[in-house]
C-alpha positions as CSV (number, residue, x, y, z in Angstrom):
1,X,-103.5,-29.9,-61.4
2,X,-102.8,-33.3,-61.8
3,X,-105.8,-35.2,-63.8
4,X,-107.7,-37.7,-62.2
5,X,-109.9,-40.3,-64.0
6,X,-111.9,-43.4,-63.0
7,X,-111.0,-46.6,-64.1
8,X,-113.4,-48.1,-67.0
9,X,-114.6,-50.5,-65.0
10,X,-115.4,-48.6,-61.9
11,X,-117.9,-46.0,-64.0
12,X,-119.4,-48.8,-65.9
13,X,-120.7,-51.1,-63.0
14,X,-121.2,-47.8,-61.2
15,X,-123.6,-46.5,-63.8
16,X,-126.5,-48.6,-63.1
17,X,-126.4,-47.2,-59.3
18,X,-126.8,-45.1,-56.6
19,X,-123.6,-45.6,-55.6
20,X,-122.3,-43.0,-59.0
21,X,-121.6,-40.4,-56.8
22,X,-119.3,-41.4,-54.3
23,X,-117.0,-43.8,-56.5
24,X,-113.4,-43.1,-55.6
25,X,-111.3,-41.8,-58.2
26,X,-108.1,-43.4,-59.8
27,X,-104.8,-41.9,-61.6
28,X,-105.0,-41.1,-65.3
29,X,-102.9,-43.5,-66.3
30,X,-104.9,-46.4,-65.0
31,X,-108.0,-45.6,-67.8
32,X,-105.7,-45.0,-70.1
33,X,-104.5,-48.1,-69.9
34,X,-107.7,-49.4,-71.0
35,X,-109.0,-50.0,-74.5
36,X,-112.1,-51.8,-74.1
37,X,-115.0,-51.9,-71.0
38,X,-113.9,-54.9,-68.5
39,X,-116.7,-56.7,-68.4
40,X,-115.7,-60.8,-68.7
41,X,-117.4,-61.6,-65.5
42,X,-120.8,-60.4,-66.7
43,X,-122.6,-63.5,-68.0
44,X,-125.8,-65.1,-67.8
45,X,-126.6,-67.8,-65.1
46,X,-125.3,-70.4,-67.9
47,X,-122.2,-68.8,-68.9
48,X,-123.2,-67.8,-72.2
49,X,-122.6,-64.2,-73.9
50,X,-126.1,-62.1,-74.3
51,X,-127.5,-63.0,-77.5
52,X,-128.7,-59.7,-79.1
53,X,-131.0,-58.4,-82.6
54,X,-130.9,-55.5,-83.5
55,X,-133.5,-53.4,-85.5
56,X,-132.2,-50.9,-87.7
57,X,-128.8,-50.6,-89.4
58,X,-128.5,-47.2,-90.6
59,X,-126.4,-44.7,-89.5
60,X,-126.8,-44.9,-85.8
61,X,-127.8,-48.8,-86.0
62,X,-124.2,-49.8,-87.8
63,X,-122.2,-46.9,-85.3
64,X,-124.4,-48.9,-82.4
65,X,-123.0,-52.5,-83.9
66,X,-119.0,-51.1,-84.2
67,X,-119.0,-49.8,-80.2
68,X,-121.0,-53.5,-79.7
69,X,-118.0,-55.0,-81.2
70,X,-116.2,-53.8,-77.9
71,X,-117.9,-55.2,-75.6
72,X,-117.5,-58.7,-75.0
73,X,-120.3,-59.8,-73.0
74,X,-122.7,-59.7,-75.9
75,X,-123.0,-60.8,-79.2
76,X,-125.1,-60.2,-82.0
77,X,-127.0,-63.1,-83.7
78,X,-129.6,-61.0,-86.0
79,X,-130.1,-57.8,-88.1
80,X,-133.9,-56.1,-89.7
81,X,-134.1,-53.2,-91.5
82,X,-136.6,-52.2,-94.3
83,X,-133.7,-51.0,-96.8
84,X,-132.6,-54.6,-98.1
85,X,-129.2,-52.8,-99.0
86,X,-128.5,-51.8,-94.9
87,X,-128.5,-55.4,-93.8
88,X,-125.2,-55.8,-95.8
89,X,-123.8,-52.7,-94.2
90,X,-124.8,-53.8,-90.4
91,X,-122.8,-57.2,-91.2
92,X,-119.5,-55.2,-92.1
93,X,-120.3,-52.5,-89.4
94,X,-119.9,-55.5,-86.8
95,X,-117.6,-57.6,-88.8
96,X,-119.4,-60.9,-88.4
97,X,-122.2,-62.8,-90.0
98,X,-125.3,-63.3,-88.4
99,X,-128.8,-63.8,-89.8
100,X,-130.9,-60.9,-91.5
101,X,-134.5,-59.8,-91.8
102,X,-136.7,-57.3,-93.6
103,X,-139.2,-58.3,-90.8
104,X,-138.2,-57.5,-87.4
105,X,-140.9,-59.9,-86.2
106,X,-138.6,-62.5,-87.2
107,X,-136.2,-61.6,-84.1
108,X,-138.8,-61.3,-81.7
109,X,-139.6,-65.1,-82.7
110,X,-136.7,-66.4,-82.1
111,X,-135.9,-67.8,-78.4
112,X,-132.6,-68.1,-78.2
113,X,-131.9,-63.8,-78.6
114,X,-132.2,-62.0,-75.3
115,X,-132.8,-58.6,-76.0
116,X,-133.6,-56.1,-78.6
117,X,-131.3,-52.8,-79.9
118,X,-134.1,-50.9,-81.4
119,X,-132.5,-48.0,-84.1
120,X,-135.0,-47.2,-86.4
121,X,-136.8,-43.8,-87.0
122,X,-138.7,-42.1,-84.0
123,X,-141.8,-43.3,-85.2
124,X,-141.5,-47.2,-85.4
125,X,-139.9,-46.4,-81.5
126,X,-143.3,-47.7,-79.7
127,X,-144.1,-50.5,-81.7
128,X,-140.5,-52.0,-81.8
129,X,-140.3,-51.9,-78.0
130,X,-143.9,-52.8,-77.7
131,X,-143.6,-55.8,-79.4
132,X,-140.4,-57.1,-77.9
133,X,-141.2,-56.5,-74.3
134,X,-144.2,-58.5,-75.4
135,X,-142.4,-61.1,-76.6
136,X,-139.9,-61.4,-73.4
137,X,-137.0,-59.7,-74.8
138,X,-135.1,-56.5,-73.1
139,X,-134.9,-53.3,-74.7
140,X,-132.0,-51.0,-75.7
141,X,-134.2,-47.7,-77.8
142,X,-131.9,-44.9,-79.0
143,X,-133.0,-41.7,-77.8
144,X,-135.7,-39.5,-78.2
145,X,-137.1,-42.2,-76.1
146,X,-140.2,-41.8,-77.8
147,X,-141.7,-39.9,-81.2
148,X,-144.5,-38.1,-79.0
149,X,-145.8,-38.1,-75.2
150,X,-148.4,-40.6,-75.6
151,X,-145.7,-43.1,-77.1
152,X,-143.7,-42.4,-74.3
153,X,-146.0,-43.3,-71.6
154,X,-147.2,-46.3,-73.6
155,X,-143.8,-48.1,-73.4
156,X,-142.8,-46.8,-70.4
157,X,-146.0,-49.0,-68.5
158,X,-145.4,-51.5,-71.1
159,X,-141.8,-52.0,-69.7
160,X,-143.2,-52.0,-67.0
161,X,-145.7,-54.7,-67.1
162,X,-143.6,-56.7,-68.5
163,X,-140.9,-56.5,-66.0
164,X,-138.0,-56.0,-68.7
165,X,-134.7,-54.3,-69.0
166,X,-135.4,-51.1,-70.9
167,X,-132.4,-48.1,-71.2
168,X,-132.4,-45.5,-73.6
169,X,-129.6,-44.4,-76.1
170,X,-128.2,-41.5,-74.9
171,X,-124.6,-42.5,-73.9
172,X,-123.5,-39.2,-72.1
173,X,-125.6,-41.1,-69.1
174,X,-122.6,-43.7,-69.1
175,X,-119.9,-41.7,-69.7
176,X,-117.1,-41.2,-67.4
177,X,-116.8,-37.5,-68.0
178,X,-120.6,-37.1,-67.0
179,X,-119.9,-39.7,-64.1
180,X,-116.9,-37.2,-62.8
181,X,-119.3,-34.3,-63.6
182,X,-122.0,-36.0,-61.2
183,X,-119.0,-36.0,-58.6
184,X,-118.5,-32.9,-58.3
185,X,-122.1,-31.4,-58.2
186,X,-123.1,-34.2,-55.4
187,X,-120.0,-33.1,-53.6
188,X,-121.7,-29.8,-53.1
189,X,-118.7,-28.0,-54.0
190,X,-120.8,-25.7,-57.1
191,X,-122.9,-24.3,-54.7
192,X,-126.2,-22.9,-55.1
193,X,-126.8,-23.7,-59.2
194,X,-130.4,-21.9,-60.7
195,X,-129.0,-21.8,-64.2
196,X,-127.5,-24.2,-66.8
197,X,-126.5,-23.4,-70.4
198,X,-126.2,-26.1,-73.3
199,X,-125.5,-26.4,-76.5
200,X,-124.7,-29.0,-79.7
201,X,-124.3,-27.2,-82.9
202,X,-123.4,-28.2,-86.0
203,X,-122.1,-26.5,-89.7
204,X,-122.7,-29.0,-92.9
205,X,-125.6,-30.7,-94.7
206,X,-124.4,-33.7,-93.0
207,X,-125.4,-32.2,-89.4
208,X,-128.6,-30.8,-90.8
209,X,-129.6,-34.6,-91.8
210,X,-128.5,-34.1,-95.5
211,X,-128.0,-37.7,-95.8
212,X,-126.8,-39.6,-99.0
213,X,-129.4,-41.6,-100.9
214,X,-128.4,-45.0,-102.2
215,X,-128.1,-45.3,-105.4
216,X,-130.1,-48.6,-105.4
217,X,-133.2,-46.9,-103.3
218,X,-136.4,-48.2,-104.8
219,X,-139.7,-49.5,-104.0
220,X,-138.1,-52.6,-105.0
221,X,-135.3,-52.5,-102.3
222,X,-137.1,-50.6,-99.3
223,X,-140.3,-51.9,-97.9
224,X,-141.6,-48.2,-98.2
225,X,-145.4,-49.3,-96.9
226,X,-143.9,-50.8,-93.7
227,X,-141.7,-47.9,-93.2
228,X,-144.9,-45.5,-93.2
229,X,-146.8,-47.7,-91.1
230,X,-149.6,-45.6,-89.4
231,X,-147.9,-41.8,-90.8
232,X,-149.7,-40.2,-93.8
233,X,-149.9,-42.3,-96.6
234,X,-148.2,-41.2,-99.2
235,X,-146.0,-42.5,-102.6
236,X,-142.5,-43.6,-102.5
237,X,-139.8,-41.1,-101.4
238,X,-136.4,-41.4,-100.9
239,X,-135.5,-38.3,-99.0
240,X,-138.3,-39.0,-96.6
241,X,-137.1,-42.7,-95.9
242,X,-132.9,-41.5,-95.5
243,X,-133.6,-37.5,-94.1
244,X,-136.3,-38.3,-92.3
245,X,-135.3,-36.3,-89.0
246,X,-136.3,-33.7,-90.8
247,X,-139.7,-34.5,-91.0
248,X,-142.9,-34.5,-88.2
249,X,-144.1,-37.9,-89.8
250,X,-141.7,-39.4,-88.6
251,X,-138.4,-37.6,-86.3
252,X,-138.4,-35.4,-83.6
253,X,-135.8,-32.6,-85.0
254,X,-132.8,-30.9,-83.3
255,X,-134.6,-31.4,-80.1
256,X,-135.3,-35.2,-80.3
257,X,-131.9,-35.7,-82.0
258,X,-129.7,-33.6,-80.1
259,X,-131.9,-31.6,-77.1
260,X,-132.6,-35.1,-75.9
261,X,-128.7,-35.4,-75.2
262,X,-128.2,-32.3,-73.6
263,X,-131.1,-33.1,-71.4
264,X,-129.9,-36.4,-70.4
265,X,-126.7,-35.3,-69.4
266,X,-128.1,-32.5,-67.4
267,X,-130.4,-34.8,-65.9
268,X,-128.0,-37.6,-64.5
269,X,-125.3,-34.8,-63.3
270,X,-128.0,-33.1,-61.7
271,X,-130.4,-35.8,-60.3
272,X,-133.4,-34.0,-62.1
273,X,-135.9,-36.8,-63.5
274,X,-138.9,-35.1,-64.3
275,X,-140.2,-32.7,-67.2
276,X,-139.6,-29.3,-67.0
277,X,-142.8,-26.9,-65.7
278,X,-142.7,-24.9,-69.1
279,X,-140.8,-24.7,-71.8
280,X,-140.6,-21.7,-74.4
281,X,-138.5,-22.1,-77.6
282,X,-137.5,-19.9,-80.6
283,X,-136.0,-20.8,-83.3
284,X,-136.9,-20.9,-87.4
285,X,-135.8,-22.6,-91.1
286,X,-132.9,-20.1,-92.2
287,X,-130.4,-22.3,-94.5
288,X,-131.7,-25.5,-95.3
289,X,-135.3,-24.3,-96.9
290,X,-135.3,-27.7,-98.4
291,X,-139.1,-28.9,-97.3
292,X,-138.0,-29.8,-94.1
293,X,-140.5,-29.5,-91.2
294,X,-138.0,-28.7,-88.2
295,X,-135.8,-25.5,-87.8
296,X,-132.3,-25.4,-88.5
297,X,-131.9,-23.1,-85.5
298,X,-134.2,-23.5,-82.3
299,X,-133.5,-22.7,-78.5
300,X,-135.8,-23.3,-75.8
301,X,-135.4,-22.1,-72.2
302,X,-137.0,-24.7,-69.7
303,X,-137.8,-23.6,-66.1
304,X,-137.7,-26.9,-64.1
305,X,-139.0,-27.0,-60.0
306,X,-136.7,-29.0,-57.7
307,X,-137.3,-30.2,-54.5
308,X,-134.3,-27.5,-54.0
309,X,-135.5,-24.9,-55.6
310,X,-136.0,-23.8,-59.3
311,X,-133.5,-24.5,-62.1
312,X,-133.4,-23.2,-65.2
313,X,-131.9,-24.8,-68.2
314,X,-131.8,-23.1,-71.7
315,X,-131.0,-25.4,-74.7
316,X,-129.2,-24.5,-78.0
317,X,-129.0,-25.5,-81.1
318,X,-127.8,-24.8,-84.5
319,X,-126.9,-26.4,-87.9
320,X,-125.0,-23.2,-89.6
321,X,-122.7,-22.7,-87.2
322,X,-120.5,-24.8,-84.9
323,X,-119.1,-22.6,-82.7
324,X,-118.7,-24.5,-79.1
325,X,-119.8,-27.2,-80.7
326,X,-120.7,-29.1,-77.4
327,X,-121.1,-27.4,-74.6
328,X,-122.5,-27.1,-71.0
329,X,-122.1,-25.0,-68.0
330,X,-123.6,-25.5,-65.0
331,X,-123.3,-21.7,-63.0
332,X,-123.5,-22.3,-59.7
333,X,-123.1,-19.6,-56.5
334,X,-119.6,-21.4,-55.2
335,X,-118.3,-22.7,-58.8
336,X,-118.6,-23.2,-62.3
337,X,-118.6,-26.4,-64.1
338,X,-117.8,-26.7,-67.8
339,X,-118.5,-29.7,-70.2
340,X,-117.1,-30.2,-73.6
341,X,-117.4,-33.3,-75.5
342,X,-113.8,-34.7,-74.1
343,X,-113.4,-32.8,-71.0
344,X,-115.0,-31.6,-67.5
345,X,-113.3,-28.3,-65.9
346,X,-114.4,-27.1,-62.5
347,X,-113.3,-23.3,-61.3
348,X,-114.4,-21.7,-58.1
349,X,-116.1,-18.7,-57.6
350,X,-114.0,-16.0,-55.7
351,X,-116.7,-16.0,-53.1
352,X,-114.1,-15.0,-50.1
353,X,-114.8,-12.0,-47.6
354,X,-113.5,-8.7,-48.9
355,X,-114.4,-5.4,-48.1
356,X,-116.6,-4.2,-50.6
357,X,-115.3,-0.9,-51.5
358,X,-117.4,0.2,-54.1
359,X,-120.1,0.7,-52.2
360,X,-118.4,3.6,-50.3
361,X,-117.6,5.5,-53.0
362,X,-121.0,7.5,-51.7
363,X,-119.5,8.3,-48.5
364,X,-117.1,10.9,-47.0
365,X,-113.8,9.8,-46.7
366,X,-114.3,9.5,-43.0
367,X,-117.1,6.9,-43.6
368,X,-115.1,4.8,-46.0
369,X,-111.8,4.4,-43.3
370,X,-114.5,4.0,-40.4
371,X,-116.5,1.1,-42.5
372,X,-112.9,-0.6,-43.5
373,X,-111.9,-0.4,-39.9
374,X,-114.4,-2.0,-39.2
375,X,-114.6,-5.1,-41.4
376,X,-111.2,-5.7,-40.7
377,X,-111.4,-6.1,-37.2
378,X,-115.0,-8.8,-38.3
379,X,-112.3,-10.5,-40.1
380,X,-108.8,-10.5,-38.9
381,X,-107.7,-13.7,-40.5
382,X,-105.7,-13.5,-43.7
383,X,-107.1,-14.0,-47.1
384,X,-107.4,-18.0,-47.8
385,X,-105.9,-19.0,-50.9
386,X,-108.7,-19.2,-54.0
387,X,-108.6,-22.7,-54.9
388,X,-107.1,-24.0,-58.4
389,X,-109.6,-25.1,-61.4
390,X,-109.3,-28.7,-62.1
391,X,-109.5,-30.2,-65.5
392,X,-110.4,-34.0,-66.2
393,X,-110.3,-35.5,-69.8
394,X,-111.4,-38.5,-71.7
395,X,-108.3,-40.4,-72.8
396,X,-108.1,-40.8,-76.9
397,X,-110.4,-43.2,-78.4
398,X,-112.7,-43.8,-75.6
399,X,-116.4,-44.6,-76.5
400,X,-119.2,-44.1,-74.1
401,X,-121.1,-45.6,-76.3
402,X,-119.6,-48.9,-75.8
403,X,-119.8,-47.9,-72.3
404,X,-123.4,-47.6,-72.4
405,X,-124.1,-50.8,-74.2
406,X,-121.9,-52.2,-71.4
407,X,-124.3,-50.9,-68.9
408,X,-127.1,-52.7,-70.7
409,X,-125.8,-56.0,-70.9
410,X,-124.7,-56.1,-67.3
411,X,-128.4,-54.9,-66.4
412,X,-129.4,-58.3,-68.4
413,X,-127.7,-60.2,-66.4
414,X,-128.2,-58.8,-62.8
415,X,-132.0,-57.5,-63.7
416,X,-130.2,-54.7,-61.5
417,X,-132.7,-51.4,-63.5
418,X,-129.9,-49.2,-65.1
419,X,-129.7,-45.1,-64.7
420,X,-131.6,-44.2,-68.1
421,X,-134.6,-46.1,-67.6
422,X,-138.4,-45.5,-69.0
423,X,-138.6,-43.2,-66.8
424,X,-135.8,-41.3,-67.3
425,X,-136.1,-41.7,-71.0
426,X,-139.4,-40.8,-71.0
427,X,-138.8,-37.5,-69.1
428,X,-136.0,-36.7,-71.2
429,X,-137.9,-37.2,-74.7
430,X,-140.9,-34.9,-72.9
431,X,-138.7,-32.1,-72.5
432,X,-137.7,-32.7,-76.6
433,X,-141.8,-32.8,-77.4
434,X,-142.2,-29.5,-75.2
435,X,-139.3,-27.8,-77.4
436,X,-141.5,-28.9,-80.5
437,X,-144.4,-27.7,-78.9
438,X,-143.6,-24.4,-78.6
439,X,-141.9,-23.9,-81.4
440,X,-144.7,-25.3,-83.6
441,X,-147.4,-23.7,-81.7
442,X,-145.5,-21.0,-81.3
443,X,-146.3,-20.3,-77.4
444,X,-144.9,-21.5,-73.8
445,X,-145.8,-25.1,-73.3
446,X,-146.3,-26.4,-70.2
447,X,-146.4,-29.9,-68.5
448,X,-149.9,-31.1,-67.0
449,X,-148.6,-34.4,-64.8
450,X,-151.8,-35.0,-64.2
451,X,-152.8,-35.6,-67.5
452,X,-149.5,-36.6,-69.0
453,X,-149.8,-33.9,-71.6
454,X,-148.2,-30.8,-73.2
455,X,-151.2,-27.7,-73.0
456,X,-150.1,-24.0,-74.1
């Protein structure tokens, strides 16, 4: 089976509408051929590149900074981060100067940035975006969306209010192999699907949030007080400020840093934006009994209503063993679709007539010729051929990440809302609380819409 791939620039300018699912689909060769999203014609109304700040340059804030490097229609003009050491590292991580902050109030001041990358802990997720939509600029938050539900809801209507430009930072949304995934389930051609299966799993101290210290960490070189801001008050720690995903205070665990993936993903290929009913999780503290407050192992089954029925989606994940690292099947009645993290395979069920003849094996002899007679003469056309699986793949080096940013920035400029909105991003980080839920409270959780809260 030959593979087929969209162009770049096709899925990018496709992600932020409803026109995803029928985007025609190019030859292999004609991505491959691309390094970088296309996006020169994406400018503001005075020709000028999207001036952007970012707040946080750890880990994910510097990775955030190299994909931004990509993608030409932006540029960053300003850096805050609490860890004086860090605003070094986001100036090499982007290989250009700009100007730096321990105050990420200075950014919002400034009028000439347009929006606001916010990449800080969960915790400082709501007043970040709070602030900047406040002060007029658009939002990029990394996923979970939010650090609990009432956080959520609170930036989701102060987006709104506002009338910004808000996505969340979970890239799989923009990704051409979740684009050709989408594809293929609007095409029908899975069938009837009730169950979905995912999983992200993980096997060193790195993946379990193990994180180095820097050998400069101090009172003296992190503003420790501003990085508690209204969590318990407590004295200086390190390993709370640099593994703090592995904390309540102030993360949301496997299922805000990796669930909340999964569930995007499902959510865009499927169409489902909403929180699940109920949610029941299992899960406990095996390897890493290192004070942490999150498990090292949880999975959560989630039973979701549709307008086409119920779906059921069951989430894993583990940090001491890797095992199909990244994963997820969608089982449907007429097909089976299969993501990895660089590929998207599709095989048909064998769902064509056949005479069923295990089902006789309780009859006379007599029966079982009379009952094949007579299903051959309700189906006297020869067997169809079953259909070949298809196989589509990421070519090397691609980064949906830079494809996700790309989506932003064109948003920006067009005011055009893009595909992992508030909304979206809010549902998606519910489903993550509702993991934590039950796990903590160690019960089914369930979703109240009316009152926008979690009850067991």
């Amino acid at each position: 089976m030959k593979l087929n791939e969209m162009t770049r620039r096709d899925f990018v300018r496709l992600g932020a509408g409803a026109a995803v699912a029928t985007a025609a689909v190019a030859q292999a060769a004609q991505i491959r051929s691309l390094t970088a999203p296309q996006h020169s014609s994406d400018s503001l109304p005075d020709g000028r590149k999207i001036r952007f700040g970012i707040v946080g340059t750890g880990i994910r804030g510097c990775d955030l900074l190299r994909s931004a490097r990509n993608v030409p229609t932006g540029v960053c003009v300003g850096s805050a981060d609490l860890y004086s050491t860090r605003l070094k590292a986001g100036i090499e991580a982007y290989g250009s100067d700009f100007e730096t902050s321990g105050d990420y109030r200075r950014l919002l001041d400034r009028k000439d940035i347009d929006a606001i990358f916010v990449a800080t802990s969960d915790h400082h997720h709501r007043r970040v975006t709070l602030d900047a939509v406040a002060a007029g600029k658009d939002v990029y938050c990394e996923k979970p969306m939010s650090h609990n539900v009432a956080d959520g809801f609170a930036m989701l209507e102060a987006v709104q209010s506002h009338m910004r430009i808000f996505q969340a930072g979970s890239q799989r949304v923009s990704s051409i192999l979740y684009l050709k995934a989408k594809e293929i389930y609007d095409s029908g051609r899975l069938g009837e699907v009730r169950e979905i299966d995912a999983q992200v799993n993980r096997n060193s101290p790195g993946g379990a949030w193990v994180y180095p210290i820097g050998d400069d960490a101090s009172p003296e070189t992190i503003d420790w007080k501003a990085f508690l801001v209204d969590a318990p008050q407590i004295p200086f720690d390190p390993v709370r400020f640099f593994r703090w995903r592995c904390f309540k205070d102030y993360g949301a665990g496997l299922a805000g840093d990796l669930f909340v993936h999964l569930l995007s993903g499902i959510q865009f290929i499927t169409g489902i934006n909403a929180p699940a009913t109920r949610a029941y999780s299992t899960g406990g503290i095996y390897h890493f009994k290192d004070g942490r407050d999150f498990p090292d192992f949880i999975e959560t089954v989630n039973d979701f209503s549709t307008p086409n029925g119920p779906v059921h989606i069951n989430l894993h994940c583990s940090q001491i063993n890797d095992s199909d690292d990244d994963r997820t099947v969608l089982y449907g009645s007429a097909g089976t679709l299969v993501l990895t993290g660089r590929s998207v395979t599709f095989t048909p069920q064998d769902v064509r007539p056949r005479f069923e003849s295990y089902g006789w094996n309780g009859m006379t002899e007599a029966q079982k010729q009379k009952g094949m007679a007579e299903w051959k003469a309700a189906h006297p056309d020869p067997m169809p051929p079953l259909p070949e699986a298809e196989t589509f793949t990421v070519p090397n080096g691609y980064d949906d990440t830079a494809d996700h940013i790309a989506n932003f920035f064109s948003a920006v400029v067009t005011r055009r809302p893009v595909a992992e909105n508030e909304v979206f991003g809010n549902n998606a980080a519910i489903g993550c609380h509702m993991a934590n839920h039950s796990y903590f409270e160690r019960s089914i959780a369930t979703w109240d819409a009316a009152a926008k809260s979690i009850k067991t």
